[in-house]
Predicted model as a PDB file, atoms N, CA, C, CB and O in Angstrom, pLDDT in the B-factor column:
MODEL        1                                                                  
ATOM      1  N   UNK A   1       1.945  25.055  89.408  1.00 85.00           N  
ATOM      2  CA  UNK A   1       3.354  24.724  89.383  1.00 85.00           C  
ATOM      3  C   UNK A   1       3.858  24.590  87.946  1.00 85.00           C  
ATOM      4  CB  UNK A   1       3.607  23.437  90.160  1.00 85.00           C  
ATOM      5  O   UNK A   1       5.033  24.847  87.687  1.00 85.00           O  
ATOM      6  N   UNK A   2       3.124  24.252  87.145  1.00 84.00           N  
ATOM      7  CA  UNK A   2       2.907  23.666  85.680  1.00 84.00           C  
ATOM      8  C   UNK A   2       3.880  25.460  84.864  1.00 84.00           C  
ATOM      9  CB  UNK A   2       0.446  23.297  85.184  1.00 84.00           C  
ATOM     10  O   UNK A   2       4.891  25.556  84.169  1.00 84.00           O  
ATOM     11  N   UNK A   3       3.061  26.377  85.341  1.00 90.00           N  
ATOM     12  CA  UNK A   3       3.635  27.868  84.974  1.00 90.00           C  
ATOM     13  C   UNK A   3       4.583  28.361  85.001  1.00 90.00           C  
ATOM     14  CB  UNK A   3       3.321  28.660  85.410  1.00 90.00           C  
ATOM     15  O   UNK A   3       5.045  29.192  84.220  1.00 90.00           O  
ATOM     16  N   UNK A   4       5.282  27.639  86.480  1.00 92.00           N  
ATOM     17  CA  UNK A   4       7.168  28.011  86.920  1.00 92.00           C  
ATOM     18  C   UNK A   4       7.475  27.338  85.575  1.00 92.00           C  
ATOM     19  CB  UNK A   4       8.193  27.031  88.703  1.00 92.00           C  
ATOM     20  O   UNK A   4       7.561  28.133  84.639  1.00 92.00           O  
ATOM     21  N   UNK A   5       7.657  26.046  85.279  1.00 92.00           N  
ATOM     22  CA  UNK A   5       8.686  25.336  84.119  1.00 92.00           C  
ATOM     23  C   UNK A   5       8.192  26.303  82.661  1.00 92.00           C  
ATOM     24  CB  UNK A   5       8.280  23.202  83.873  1.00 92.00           C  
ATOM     25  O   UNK A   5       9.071  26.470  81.816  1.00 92.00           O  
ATOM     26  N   UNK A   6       7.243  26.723  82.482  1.00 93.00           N  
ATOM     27  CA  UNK A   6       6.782  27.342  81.433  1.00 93.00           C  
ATOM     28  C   UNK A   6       7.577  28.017  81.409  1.00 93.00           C  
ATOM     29  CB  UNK A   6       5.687  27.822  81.319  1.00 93.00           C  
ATOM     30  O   UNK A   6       8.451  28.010  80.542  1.00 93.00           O  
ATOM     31  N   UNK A   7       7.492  28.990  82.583  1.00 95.00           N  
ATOM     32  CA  UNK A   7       8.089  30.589  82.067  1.00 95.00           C  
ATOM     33  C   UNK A   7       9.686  30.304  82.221  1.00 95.00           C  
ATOM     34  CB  UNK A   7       7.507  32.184  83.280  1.00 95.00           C  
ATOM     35  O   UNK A   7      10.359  31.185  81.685  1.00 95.00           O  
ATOM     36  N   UNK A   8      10.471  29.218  82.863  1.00 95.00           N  
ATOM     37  CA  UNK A   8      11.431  29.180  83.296  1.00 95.00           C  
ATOM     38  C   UNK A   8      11.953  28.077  81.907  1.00 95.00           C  
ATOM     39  CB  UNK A   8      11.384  28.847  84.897  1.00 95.00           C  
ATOM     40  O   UNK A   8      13.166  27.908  81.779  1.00 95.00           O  
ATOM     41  N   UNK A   9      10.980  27.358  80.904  1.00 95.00           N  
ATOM     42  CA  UNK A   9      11.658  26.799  79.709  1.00 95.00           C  
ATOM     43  C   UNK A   9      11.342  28.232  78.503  1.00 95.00           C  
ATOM     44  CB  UNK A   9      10.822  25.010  79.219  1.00 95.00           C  
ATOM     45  O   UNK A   9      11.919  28.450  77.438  1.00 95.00           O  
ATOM     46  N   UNK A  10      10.398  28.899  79.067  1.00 96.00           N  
ATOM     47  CA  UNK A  10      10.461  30.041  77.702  1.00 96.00           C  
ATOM     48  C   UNK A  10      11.446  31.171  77.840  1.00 96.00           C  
ATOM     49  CB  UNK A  10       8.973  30.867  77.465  1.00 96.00           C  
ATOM     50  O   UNK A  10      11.781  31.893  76.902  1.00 96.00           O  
ATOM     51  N   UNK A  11      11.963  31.292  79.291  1.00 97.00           N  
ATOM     52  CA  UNK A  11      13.245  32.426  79.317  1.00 97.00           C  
ATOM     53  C   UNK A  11      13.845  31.511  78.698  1.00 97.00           C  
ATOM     54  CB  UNK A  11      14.044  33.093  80.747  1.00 97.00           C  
ATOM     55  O   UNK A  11      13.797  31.720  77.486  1.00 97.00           O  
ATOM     56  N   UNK A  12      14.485  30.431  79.013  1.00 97.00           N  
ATOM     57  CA  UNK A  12      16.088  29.501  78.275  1.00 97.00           C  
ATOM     58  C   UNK A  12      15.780  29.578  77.139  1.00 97.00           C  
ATOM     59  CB  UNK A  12      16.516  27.736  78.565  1.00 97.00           C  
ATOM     60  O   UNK A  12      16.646  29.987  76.365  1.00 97.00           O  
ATOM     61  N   UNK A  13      14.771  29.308  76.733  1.00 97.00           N  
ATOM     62  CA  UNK A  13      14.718  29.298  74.426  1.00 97.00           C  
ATOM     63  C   UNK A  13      14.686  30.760  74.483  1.00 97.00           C  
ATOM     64  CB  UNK A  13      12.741  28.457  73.129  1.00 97.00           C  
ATOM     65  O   UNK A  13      15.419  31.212  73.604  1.00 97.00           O  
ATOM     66  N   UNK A  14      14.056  31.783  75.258  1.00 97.00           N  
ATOM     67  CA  UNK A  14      14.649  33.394  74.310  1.00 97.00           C  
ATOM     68  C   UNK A  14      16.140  33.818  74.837  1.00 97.00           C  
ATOM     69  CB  UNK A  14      13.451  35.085  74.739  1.00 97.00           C  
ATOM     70  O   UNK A  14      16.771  34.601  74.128  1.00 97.00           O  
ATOM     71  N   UNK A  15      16.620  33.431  75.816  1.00 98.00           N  
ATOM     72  CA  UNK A  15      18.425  33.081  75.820  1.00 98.00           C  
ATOM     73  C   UNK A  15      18.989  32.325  74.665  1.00 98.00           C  
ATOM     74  CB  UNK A  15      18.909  32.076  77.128  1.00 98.00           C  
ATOM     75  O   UNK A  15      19.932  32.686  73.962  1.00 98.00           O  
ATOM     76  N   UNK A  16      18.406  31.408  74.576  1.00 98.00           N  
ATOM     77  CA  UNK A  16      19.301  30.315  73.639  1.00 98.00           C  
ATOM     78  C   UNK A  16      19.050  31.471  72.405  1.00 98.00           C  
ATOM     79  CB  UNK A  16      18.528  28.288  73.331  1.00 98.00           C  
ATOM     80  O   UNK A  16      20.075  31.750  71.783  1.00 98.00           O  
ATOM     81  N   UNK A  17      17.433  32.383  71.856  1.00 98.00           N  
ATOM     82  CA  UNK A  17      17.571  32.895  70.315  1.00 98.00           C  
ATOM     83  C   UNK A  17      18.447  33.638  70.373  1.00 98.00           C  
ATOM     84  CB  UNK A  17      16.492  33.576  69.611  1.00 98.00           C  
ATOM     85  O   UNK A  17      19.417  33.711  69.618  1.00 98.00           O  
ATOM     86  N   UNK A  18      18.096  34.519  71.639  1.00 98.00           N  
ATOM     87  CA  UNK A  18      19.359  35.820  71.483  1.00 98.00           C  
ATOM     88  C   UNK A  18      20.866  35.633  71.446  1.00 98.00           C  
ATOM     89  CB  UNK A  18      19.307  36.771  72.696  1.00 98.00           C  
ATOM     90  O   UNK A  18      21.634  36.470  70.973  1.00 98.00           O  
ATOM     91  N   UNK A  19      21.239  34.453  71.989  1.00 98.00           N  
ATOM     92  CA  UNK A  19      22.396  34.112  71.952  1.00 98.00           C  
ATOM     93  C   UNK A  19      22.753  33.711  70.615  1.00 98.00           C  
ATOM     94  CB  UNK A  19      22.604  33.242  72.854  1.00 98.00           C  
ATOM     95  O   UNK A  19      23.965  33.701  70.402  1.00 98.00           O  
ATOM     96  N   UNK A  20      22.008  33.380  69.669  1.00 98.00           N  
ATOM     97  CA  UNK A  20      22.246  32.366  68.567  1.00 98.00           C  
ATOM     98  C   UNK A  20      22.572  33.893  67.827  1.00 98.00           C  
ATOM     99  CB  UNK A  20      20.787  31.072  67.937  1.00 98.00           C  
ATOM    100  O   UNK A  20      23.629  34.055  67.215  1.00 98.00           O  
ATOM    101  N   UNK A  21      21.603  34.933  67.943  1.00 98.00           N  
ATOM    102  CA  UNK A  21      21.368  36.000  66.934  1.00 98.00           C  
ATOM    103  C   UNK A  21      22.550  36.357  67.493  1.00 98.00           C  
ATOM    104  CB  UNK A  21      20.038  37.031  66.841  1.00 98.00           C  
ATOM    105  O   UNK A  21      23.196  36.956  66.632  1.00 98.00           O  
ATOM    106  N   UNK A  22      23.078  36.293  68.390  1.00 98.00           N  
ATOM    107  CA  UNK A  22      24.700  37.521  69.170  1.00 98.00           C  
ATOM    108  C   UNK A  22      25.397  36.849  68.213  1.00 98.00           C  
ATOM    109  CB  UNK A  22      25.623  37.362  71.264  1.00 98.00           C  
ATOM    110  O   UNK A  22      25.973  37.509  67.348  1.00 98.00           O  
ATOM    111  N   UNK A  23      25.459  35.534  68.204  1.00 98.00           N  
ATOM    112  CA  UNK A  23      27.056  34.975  67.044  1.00 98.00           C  
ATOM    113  C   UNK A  23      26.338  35.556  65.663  1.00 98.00           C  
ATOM    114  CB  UNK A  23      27.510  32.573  66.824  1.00 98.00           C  
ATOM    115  O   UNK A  23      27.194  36.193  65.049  1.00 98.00           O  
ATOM    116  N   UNK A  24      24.952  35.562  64.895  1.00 98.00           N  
ATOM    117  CA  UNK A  24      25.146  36.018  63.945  1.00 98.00           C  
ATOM    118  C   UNK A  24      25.593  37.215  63.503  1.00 98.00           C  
ATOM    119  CB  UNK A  24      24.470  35.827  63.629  1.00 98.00           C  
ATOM    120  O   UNK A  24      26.166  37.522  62.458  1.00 98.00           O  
ATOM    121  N   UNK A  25      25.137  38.063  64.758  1.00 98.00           N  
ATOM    122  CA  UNK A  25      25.770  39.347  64.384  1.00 98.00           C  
ATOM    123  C   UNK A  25      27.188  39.852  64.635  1.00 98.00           C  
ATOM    124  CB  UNK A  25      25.064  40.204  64.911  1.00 98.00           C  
ATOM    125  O   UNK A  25      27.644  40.918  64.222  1.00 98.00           O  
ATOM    126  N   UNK A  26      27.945  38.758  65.514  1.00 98.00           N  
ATOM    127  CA  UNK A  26      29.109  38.912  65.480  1.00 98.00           C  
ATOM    128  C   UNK A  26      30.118  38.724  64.058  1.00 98.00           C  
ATOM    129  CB  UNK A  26      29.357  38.156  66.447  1.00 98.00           C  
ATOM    130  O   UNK A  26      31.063  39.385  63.629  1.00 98.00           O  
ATOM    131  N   UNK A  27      29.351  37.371  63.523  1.00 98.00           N  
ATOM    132  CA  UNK A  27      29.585  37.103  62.244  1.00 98.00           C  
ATOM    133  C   UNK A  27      29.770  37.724  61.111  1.00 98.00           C  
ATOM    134  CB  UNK A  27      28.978  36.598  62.016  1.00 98.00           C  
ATOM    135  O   UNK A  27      30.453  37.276  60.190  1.00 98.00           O  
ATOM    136  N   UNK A  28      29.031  39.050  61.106  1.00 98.00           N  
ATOM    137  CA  UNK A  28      28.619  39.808  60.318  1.00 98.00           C  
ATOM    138  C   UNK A  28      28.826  41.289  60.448  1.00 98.00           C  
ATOM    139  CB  UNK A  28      27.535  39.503  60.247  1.00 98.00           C  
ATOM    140  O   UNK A  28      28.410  42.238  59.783  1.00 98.00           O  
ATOM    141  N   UNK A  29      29.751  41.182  61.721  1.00 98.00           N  
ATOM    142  CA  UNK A  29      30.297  42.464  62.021  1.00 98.00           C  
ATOM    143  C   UNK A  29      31.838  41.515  61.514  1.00 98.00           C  
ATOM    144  CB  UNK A  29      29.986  43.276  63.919  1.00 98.00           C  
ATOM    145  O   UNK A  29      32.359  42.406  60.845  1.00 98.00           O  
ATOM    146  N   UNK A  30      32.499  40.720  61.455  1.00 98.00           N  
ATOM    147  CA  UNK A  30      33.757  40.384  61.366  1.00 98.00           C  
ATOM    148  C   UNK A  30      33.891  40.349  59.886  1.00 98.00           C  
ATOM    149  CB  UNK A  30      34.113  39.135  62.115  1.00 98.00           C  
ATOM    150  O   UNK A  30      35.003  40.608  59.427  1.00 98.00           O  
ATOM    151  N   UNK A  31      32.558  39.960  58.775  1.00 98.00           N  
ATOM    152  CA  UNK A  31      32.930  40.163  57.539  1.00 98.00           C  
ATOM    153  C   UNK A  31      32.947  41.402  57.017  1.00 98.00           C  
ATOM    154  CB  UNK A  31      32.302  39.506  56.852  1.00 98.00           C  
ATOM    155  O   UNK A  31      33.619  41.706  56.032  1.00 98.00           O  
ATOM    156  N   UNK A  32      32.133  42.257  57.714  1.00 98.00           N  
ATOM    157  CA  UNK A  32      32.415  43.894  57.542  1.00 98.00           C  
ATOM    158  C   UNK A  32      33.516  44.326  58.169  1.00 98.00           C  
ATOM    159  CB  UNK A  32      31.340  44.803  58.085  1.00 98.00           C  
ATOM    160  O   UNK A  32      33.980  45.375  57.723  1.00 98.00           O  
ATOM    161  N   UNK A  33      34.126  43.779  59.161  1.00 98.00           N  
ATOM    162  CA  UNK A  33      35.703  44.965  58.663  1.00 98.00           C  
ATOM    163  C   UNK A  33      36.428  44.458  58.087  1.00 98.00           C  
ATOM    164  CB  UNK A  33      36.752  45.592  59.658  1.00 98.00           C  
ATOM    165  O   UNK A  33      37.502  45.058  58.092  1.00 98.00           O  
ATOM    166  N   UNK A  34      36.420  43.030  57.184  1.00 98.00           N  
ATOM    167  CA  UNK A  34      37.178  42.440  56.681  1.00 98.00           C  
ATOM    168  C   UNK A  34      37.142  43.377  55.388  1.00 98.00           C  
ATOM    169  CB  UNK A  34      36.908  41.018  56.693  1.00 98.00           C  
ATOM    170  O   UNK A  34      38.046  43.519  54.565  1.00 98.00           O  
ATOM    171  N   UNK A  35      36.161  43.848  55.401  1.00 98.00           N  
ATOM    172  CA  UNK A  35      35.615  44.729  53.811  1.00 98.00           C  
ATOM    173  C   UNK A  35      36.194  45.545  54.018  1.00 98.00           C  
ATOM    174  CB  UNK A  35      34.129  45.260  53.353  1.00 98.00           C  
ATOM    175  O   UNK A  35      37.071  46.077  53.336  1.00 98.00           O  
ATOM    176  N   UNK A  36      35.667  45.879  55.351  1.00 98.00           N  
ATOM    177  CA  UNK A  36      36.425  47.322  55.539  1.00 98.00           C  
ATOM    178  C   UNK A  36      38.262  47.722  55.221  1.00 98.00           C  
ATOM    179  CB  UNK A  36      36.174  47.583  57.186  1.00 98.00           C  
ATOM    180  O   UNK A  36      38.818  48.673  54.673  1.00 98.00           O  
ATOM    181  N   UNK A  37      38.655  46.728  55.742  1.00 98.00           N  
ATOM    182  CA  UNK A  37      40.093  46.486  55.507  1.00 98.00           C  
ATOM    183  C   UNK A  37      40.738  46.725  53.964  1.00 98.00           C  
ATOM    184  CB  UNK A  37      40.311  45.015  55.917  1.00 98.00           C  
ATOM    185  O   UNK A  37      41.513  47.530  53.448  1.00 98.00           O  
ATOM    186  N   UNK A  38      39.978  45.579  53.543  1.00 98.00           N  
ATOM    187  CA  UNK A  38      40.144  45.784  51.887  1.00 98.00           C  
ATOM    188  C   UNK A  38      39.979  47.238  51.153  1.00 98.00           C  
ATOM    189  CB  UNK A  38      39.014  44.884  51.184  1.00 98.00           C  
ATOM    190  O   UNK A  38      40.861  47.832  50.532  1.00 98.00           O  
ATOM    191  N   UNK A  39      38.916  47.572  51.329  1.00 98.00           N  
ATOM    192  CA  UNK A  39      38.701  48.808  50.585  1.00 98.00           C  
ATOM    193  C   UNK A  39      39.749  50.016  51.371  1.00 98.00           C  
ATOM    194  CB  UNK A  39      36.923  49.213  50.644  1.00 98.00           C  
ATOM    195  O   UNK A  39      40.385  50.817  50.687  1.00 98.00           O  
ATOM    196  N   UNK A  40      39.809  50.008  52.746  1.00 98.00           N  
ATOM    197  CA  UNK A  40      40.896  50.815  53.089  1.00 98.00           C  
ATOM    198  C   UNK A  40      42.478  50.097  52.106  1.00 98.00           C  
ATOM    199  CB  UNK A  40      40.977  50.724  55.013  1.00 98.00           C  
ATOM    200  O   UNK A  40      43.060  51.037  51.564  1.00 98.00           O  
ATOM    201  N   UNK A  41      42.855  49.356  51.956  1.00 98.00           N  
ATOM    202  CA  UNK A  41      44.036  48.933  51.664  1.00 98.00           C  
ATOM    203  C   UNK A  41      43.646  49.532  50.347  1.00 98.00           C  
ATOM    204  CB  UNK A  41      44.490  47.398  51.894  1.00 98.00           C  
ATOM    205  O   UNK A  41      44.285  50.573  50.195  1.00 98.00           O  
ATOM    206  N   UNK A  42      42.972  49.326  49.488  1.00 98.00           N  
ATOM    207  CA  UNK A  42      42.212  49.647  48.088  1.00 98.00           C  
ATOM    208  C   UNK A  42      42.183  51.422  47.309  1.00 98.00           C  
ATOM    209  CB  UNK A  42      40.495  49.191  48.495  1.00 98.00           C  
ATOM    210  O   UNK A  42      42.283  51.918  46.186  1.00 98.00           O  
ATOM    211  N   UNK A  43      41.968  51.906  48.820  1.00 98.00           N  
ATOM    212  CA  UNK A  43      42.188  53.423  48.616  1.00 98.00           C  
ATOM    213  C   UNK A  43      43.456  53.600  48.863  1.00 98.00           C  
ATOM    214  CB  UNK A  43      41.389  54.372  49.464  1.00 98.00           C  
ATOM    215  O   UNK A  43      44.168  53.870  47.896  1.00 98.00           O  
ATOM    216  N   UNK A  44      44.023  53.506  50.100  1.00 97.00           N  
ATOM    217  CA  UNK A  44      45.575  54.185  49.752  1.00 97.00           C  
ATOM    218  C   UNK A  44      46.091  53.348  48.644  1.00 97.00           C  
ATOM    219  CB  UNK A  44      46.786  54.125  51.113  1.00 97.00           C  
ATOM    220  O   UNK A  44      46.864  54.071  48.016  1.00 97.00           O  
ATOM    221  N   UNK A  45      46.044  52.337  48.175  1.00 97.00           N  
ATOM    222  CA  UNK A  45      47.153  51.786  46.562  1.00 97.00           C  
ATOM    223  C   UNK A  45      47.108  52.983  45.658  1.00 97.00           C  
ATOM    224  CB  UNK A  45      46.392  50.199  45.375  1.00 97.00           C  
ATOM    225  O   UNK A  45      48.060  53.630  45.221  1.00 97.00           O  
ATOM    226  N   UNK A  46      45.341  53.221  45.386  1.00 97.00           N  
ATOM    227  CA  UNK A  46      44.940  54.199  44.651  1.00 97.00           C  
ATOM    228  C   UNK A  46      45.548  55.333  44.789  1.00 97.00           C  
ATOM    229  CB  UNK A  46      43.819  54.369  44.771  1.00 97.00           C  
ATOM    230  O   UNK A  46      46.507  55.531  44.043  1.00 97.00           O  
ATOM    231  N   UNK A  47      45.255  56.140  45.543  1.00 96.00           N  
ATOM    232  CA  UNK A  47      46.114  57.393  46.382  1.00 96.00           C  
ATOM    233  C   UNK A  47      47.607  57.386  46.034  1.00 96.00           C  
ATOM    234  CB  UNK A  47      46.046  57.203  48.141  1.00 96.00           C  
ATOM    235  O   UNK A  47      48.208  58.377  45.620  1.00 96.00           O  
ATOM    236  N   UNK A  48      48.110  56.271  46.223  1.00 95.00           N  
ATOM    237  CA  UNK A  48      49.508  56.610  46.038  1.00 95.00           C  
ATOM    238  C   UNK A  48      49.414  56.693  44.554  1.00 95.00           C  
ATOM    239  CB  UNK A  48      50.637  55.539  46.649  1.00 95.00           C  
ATOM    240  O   UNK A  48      49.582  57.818  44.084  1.00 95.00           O  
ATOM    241  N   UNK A  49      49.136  55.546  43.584  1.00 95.00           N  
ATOM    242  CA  UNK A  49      49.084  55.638  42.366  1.00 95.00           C  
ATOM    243  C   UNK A  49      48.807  56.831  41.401  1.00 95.00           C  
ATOM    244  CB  UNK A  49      48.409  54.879  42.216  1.00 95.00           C  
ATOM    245  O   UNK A  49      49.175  56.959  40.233  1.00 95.00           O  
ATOM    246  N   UNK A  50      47.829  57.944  42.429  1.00 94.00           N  
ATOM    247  CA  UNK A  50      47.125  58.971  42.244  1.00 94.00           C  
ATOM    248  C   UNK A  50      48.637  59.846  42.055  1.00 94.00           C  
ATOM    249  CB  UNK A  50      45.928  59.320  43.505  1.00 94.00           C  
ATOM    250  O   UNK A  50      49.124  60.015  40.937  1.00 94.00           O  
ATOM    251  N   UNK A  51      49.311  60.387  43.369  1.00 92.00           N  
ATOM    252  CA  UNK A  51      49.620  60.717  44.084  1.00 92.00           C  
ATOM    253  C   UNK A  51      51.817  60.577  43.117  1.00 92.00           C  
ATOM    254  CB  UNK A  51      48.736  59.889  45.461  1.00 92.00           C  
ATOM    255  O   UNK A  51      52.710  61.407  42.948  1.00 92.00           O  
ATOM    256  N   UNK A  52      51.727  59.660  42.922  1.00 92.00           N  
ATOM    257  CA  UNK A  52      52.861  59.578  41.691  1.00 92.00           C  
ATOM    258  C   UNK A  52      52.411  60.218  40.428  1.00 92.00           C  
ATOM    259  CB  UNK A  52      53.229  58.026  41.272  1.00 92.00           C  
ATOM    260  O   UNK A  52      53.238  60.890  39.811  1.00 92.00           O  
ATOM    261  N   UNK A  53      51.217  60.098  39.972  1.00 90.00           N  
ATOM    262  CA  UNK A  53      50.919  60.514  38.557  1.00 90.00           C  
ATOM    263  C   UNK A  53      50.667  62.126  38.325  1.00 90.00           C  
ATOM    264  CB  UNK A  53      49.613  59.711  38.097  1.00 90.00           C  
ATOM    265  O   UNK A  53      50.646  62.774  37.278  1.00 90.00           O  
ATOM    266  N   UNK A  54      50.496  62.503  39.606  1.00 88.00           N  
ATOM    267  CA  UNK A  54      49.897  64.366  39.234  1.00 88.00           C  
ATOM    268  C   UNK A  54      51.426  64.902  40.111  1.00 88.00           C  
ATOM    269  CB  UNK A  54      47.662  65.161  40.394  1.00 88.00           C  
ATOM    270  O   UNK A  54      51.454  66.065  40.514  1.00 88.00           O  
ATOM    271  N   UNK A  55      52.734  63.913  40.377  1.00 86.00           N  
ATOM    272  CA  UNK A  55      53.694  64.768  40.279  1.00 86.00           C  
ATOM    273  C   UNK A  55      54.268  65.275  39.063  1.00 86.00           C  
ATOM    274  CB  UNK A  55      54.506  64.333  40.882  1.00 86.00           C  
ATOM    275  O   UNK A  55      54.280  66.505  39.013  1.00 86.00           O  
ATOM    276  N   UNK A  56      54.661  64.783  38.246  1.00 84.00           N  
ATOM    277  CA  UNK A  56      55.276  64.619  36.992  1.00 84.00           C  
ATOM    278  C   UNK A  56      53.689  66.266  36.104  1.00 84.00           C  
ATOM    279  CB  UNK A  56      55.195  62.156  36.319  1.00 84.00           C  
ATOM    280  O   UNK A  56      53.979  67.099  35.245  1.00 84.00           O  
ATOM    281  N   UNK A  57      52.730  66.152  36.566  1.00 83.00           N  
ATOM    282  CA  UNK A  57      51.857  66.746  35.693  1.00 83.00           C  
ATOM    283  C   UNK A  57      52.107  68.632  36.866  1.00 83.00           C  
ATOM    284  CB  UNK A  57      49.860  65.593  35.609  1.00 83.00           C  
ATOM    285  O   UNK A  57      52.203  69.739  36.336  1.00 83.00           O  
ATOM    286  N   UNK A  58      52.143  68.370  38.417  1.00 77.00           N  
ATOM    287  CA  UNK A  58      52.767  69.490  38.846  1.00 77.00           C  
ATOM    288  C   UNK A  58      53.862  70.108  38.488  1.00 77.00           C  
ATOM    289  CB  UNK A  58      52.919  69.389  39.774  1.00 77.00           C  
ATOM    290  O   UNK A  58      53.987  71.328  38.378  1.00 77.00           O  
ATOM    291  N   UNK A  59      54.714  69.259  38.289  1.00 78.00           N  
ATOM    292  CA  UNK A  59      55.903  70.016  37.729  1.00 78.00           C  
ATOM    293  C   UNK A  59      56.073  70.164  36.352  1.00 78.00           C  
ATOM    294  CB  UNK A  59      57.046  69.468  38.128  1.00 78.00           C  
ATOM    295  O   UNK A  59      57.219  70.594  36.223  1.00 78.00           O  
ATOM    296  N   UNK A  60      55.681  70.071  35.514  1.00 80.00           N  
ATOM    297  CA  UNK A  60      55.025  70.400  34.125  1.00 80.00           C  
ATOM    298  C   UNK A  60      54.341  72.066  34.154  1.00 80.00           C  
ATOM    299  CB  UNK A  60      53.668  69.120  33.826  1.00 80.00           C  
ATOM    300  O   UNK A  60      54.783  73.023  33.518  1.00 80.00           O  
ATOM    301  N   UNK A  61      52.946  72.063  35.244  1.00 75.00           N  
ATOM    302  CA  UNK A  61      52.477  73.476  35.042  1.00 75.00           C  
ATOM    303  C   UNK A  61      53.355  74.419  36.068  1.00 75.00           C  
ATOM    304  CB  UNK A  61      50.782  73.592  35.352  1.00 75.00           C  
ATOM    305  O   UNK A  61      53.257  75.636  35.910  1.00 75.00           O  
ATOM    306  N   UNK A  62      54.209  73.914  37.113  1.00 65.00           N  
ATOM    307  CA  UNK A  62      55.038  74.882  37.029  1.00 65.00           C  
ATOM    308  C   UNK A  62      55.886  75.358  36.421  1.00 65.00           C  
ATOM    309  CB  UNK A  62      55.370  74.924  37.559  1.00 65.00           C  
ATOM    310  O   UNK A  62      56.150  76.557  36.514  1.00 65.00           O  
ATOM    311  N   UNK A  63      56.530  74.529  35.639  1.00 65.00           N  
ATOM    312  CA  UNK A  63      57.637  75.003  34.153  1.00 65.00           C  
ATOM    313  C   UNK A  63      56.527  75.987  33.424  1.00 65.00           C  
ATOM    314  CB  UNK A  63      58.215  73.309  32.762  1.00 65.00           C  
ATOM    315  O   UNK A  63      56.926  76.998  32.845  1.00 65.00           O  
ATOM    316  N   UNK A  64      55.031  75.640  33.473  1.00 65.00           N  
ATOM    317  CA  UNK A  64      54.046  76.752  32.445  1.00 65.00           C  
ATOM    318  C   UNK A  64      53.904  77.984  33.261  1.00 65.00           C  
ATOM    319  CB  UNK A  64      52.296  76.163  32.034  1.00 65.00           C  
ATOM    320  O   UNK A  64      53.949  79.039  32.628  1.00 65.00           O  
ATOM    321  N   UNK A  65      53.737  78.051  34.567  1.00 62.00           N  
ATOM    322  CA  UNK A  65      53.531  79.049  35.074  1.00 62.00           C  
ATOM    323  C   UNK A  65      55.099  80.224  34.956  1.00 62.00           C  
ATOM    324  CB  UNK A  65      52.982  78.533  36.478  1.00 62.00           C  
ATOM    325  O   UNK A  65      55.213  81.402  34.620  1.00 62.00           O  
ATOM    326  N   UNK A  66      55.791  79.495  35.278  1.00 60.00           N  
ATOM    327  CA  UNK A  66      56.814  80.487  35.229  1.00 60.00           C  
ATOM    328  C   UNK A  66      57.761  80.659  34.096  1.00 60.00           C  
ATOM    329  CB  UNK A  66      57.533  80.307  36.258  1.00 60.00           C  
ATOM    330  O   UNK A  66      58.978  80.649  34.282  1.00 60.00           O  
ATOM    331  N   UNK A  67      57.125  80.848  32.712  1.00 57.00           N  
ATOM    332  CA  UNK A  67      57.009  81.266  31.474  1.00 57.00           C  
ATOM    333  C   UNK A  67      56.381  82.851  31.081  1.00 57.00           C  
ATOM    334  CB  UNK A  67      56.234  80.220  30.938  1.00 57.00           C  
ATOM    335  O   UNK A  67      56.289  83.205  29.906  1.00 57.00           O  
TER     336      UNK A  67                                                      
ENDMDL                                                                          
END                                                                             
């Protein structure tokens, strides 16, 4: 009888780890798209910044091209 509580207290502690490990990895999926977020917000600033600066330099080599 001693074996039922065994196996029936060693399922609840590998529930209780896996459960503990589910919030860590939830944890750690929520600071990665937080990253993710950032660096997306991070590239388009860039992009646009990009994206203003090689107008002014397009219309420059088209004034060269059609010379």
């Amino acid at each position: 009888m001693w074996w039922l509580f065994l196996y029936v207290g060693l399922s609840t502690v590998g529930l209780l780890v896996l459960g503990a490990l589910a919030v860590r990895v939830f944890a750690a999926v929520q600071a990665l798209a937080h990253q993710v977020t950032a660096s997306t917000e991070a590239l388009t600033a860039a992009s646009e910044r990009l994206r203003r600066a090689a107008v002014p330099l397009a219309e420059r080599t088209g004034e060269i091209s059609r010379r």
